[in-house]
C-alpha positions in Angstrom: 0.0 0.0 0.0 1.4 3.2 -1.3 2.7 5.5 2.0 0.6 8.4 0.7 -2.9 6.4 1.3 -2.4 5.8 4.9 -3.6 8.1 7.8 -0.3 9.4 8.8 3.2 9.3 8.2 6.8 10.2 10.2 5.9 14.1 9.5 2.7 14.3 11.2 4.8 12.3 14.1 7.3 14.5 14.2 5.0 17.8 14.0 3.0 16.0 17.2 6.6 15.4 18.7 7.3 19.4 18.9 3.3 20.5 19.6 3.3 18.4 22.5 7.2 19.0 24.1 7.2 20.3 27.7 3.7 19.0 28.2 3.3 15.0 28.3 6.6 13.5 30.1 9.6 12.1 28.2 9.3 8.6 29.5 12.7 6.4 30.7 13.5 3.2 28.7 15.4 1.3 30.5 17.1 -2.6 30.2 16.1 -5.1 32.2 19.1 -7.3 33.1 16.2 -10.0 35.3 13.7 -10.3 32.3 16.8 -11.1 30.0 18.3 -13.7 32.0 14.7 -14.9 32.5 13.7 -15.1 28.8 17.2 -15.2 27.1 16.4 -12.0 25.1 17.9 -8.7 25.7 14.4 -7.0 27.0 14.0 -3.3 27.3 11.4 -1.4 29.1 9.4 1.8 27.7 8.0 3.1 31.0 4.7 4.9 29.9 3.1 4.0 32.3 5.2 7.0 34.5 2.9 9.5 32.3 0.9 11.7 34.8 -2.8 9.8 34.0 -0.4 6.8 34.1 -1.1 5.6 30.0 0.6 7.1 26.4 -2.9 8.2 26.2 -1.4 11.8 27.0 0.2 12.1 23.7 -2.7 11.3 21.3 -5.3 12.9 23.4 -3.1 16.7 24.0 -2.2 16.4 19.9 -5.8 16.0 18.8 -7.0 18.7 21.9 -4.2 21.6 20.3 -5.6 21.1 17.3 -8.9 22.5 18.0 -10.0 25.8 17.0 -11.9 28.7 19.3 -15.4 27.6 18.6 -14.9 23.8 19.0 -12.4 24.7 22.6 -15.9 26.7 23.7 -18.3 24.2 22.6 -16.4 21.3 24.4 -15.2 17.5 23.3 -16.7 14.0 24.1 -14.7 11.0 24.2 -15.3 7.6 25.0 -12.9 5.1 26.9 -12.7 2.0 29.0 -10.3 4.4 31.3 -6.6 5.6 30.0 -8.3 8.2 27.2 -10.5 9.1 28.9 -8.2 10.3 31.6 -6.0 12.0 29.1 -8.7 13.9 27.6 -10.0 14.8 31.4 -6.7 15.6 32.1 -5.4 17.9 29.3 -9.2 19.1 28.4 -9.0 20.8 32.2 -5.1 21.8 32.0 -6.6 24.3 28.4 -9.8 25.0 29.9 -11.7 22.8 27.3 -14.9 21.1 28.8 -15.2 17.4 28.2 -17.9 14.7 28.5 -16.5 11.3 28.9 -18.6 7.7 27.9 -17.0 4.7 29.8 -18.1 1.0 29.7 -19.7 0.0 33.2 -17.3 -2.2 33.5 -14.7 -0.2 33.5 -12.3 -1.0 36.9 -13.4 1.7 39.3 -10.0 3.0 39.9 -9.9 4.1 36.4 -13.7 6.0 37.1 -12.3 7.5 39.9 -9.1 8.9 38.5 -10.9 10.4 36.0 -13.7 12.5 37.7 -10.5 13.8 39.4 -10.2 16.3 36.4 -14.2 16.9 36.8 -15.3 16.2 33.3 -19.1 14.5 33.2 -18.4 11.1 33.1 -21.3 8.4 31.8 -21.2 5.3 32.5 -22.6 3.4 29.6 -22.9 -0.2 28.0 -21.0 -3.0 28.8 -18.1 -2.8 26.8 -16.2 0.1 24.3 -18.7 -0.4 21.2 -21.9 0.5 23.7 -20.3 3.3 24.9 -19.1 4.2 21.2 -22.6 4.2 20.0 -23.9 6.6 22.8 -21.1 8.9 22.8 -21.5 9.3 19.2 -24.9 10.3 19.7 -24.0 13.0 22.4 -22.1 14.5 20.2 -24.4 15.0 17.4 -26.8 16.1 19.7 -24.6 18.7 21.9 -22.0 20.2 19.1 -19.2 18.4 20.4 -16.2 17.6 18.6 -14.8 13.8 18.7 -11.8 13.2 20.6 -11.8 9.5 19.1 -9.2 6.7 21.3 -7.6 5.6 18.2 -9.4 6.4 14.9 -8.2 9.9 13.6 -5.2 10.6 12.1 -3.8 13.4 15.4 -4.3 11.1 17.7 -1.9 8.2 16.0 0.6 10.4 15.3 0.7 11.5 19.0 1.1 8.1 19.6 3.6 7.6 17.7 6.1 10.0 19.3 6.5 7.2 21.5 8.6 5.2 19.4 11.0 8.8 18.7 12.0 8.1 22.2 12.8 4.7 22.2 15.0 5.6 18.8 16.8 8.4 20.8 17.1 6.5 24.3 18.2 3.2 23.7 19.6 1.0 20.9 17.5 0.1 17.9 15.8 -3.0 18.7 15.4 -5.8 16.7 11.4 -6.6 17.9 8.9 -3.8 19.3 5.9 -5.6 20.9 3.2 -3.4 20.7 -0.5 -4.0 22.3 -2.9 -3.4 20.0 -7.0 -2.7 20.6 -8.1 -0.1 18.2 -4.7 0.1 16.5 -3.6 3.9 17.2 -0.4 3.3 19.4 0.3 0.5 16.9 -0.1 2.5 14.1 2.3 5.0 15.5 4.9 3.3 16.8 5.1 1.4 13.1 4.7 4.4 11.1 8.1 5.6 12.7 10.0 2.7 12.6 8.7 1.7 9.0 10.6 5.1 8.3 13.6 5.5 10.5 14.5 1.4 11.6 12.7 -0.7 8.8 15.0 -3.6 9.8 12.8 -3.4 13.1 10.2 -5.9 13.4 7.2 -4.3 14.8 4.8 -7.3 16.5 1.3 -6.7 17.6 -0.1 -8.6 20.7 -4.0 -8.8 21.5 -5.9 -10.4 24.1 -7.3 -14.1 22.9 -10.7 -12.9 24.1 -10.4 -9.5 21.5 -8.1 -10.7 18.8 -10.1 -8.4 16.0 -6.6 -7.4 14.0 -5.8 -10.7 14.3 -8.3 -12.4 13.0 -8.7 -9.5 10.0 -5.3 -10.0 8.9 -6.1 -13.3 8.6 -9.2 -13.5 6.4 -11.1 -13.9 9.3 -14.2 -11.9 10.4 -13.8 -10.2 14.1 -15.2 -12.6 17.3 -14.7 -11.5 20.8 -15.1 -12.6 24.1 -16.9 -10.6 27.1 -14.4 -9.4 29.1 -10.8 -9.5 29.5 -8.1 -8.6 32.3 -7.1 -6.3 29.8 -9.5 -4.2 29.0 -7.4 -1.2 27.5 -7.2 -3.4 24.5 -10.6 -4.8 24.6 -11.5 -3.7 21.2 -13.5 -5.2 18.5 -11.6 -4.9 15.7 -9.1 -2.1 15.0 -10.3 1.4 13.5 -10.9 2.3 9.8 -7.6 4.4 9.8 -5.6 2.1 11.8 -5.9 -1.0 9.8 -4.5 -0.1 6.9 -1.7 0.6 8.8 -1.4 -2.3 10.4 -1.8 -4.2 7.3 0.9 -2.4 5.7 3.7 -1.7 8.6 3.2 -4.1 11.2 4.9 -8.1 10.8 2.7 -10.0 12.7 0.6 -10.0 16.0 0.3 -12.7 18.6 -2.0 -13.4 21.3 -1.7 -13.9 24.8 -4.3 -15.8 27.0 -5.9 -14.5 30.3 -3.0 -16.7 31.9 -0.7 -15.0 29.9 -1.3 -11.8 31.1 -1.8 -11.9 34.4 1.7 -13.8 34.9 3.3 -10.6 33.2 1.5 -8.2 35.5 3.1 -9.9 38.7 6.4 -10.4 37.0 6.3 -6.7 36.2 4.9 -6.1 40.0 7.9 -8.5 41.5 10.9 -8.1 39.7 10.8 -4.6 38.2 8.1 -3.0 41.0 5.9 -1.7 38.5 2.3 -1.6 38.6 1.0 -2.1 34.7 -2.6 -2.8 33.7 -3.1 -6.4 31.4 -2.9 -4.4 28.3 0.3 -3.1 29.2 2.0 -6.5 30.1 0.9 -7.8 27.1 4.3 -7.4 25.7 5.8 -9.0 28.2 3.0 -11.7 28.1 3.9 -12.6 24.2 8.0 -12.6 25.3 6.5 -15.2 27.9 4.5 -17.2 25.7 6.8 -17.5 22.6 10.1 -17.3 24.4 12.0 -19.5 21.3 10.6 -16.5 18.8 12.5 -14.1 20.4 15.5 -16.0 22.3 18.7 -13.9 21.4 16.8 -10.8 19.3 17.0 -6.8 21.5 12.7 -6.8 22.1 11.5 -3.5 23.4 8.5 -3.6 25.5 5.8 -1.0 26.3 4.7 -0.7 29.2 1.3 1.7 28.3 -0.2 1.7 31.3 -0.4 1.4 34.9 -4.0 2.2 36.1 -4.9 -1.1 37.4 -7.5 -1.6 40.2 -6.2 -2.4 43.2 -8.8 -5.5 44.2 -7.8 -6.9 40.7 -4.3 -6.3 41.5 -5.0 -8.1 45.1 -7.0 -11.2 43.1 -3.8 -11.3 40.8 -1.4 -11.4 43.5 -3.0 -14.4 45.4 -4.0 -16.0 42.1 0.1 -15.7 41.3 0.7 -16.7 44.7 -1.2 -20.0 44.7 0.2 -20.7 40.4 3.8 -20.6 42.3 2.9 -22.7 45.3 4.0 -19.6 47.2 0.3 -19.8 48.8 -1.2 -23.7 49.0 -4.2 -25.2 50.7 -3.1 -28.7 52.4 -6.3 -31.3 53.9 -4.8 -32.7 57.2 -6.9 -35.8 58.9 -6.3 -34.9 62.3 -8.1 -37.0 65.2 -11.0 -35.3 66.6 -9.2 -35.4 70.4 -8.6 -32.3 72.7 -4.8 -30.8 71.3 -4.8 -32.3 67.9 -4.9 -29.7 65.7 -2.3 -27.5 68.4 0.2 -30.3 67.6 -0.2 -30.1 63.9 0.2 -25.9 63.9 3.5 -26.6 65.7 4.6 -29.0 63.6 3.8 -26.8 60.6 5.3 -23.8 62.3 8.4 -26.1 62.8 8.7 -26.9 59.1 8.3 -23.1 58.8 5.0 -23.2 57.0 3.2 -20.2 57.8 -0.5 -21.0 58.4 -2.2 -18.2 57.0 -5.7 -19.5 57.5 -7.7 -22.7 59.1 -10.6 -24.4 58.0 -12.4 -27.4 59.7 -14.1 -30.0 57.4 -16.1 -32.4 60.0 -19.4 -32.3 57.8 -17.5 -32.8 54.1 -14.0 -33.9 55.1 -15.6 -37.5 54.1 -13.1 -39.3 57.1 -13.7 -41.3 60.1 -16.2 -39.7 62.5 -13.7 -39.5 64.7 -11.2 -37.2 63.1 -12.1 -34.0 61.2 -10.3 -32.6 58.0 -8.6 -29.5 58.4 -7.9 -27.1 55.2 -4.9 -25.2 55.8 -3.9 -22.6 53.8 0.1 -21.9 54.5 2.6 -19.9 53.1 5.5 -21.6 51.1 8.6 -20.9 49.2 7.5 -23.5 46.7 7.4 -27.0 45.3 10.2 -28.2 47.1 8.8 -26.9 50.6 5.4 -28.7 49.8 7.1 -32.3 49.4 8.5 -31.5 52.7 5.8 -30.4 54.4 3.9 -33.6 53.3 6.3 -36.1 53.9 6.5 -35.1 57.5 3.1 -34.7 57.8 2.8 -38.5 56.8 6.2 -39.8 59.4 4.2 -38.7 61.9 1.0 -40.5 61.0 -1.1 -37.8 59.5 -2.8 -38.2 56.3 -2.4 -35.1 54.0 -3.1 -34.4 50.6 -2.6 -30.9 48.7 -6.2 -29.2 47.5 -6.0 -28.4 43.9 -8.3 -25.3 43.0 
């Protein structure tokens, strides 16, 4: 496809790179010397998620805002958002005294609600994923004289997105892969555009969501089918814009796609070893490095981490869930006899194997044992496989019968 038929190209990029200077943070890329010995590629980090509102969002969103003119600035802007847009637009829309009317999904994580009535736009809750809101805020705007400020689909907004990928080129050395998440295709189709023009030996990989693999299954032949929901959301699209995709057709090399699993592994891995907090759709990188670890084994792979607005009782759920898939955190039956100090003696026995009981549950009614014992669930912290066997093989010397509790 000829460079002069797509949306935008590495002047718009660089025009959005100098509107939006001084104003959206220049974001650190750093290596990561764990995630390389881990995965056996050279992995570097693109930090986005250290943008104020926490997502790139900022750059698209403040590109497409300074291009408004005095009667659209006074009539106000909608946008709609399953949370990191609609911050930005909150955000920026307050910072130039522009009003703004944001649409979010109702299932949108509350933290990302929150954080953006912070910058006091209205904010309606609508539908249950992006398209329902789509359809309303489309309405709105109709209907109240608002202009657009669209997540991915217009051509200011992907170029803003796309300055992104001038600060990889200036802060680190050119990779070899850029993983890039992809839901409506405009950080995608910015990131690309630039390195289709300045490192077009770089291979620039999208990664979706199993549950919302619409670019996938389009570049394939294949007609868009997603699931409900997914961890993340910021990438639960459809299917990719009418602007974006023939970008992605043309520029991007492939795209991959993670499971639920997947993604929520890279979220604690990100949360443990580099102590950042990233949503699902920012890991997703990492989640592809995770789940095709021969693909990449020996290449430079830049990650981005977009964003970091993730709900804390999701990021509690994915820390025990991580907990238990590491047996870190593991529920062990115990037949103990149903006799005055029993269960004491099997606590200090635990404690002496240094199994931290973190919680107690007695199974008389379902436990399924003699009448005269009970089965006791404990749930005890662990250091891992190895600490298990132990734990059980004593528990067995001594004459107990123990089994671990899958699920």
């Amino acid at each position: 496809m000829a460079e002069q038929t797509l949306a935008i190209t590495l002047t718009d990029v660089e025009a959005a790179a100098r509107l939006i200077d001084g104003q959206v943070i220049h974001t650190p890329t750093l290596r990561s010397r764990t995630l390389s010995q881990i995965t056996g590629a050279e992995v570097w980090l693109k930090f986005e998620s250290h943008q104020f509102t926490a997502s790139f969002k900022e750059r698209g969103a403040l590109n497409r805002l300074l291009a408004l003119d005095a009667t659209q600035r006074e009539r106000g802007v909608i946008a709609m958002s399953a949370g990191n847009h609609a911050q930005a637009v909150a955000y920026h829309a307050q910072r130039l005294g522009i009003p703004a009317t944001i649409v979010m999904p109702r299932s949108t994580p509350n933290a990302k609600v929150d954080q953006t009535r912070v910058f006091e736009p209205e904010v309606i809750l609508h539908g249950l994923v992006f398209d329902e809101s789509a359809v309303l805020a489309k309405e709105l705007a109709q209907e109240r004289g608002l202009t657009m400020i669209h997540p991915y689909d217009d051509p200011a907004v992907m170029a803003g997105q796309g300055t992104l990928a001038l600060e990889v080129l200036a802060d680190a050395p050119r990779p070899e892969v850029i993983l890039v998440p992809i839901g409506g295709g405009g950080l995608i189709s910015g990131v690309a555009t630039v390195m289709a023009a300045l490192a077009p030996e770089t291979e620039v990989i999208g990664v979706q969501a199993e549950r919302f693999p619409g670019a996938y299954r389009i570049l394939k032949g294949e007609a868009p089918e997603t699931g409900s929901f997914t961890i993340a959301e910021g990438i639960g699209v459809k299917s990719p814009g009418e602007l974006t995709l023939p970008v992605i057709r043309s520029k991007v090399h492939d795209v991959l796609l993670v499971s639920e699993s997947d993604l929520e592994r890279a979220v604690l891995m990100l949360l443990e070893i580099e102590k950042a907090v990233v949503e699902g759709a920012g890991a997703a990188g990492l989640a592809a490095l995770l789940a095709h670890p021969d693909r990449f084994r020996g290449k430079r792979v830049m990650l981005l981490l977009c964003g970091g607005n993730l709900d804390l009782m999701v990021l509690s759920s994915l820390i025990l869930r991580g907990l238990v898939r590491s047996h870190r955190l593991v529920r062990v039956r115990v037949e103990v006899p149903d006799l005055p100090g029993s269960l004491g003696e099997v606590c200090q026995l635990l404690g002496e194997l240094d199994s931290n009981i973190i919680d107690i549950q007695h199974q008389r009614a379902f436990s399924g044992s003699s009448v005269r014992a009970t089965g006791v669930d404990f749930v005890l912290q662990m250091r891992g496989a190895e600490q298990i066997e132990q734990v059980l093989d004593t528990l067995a010397r001594r004459g107990y019968k123990a089994r671990l509790v899958e699920g």
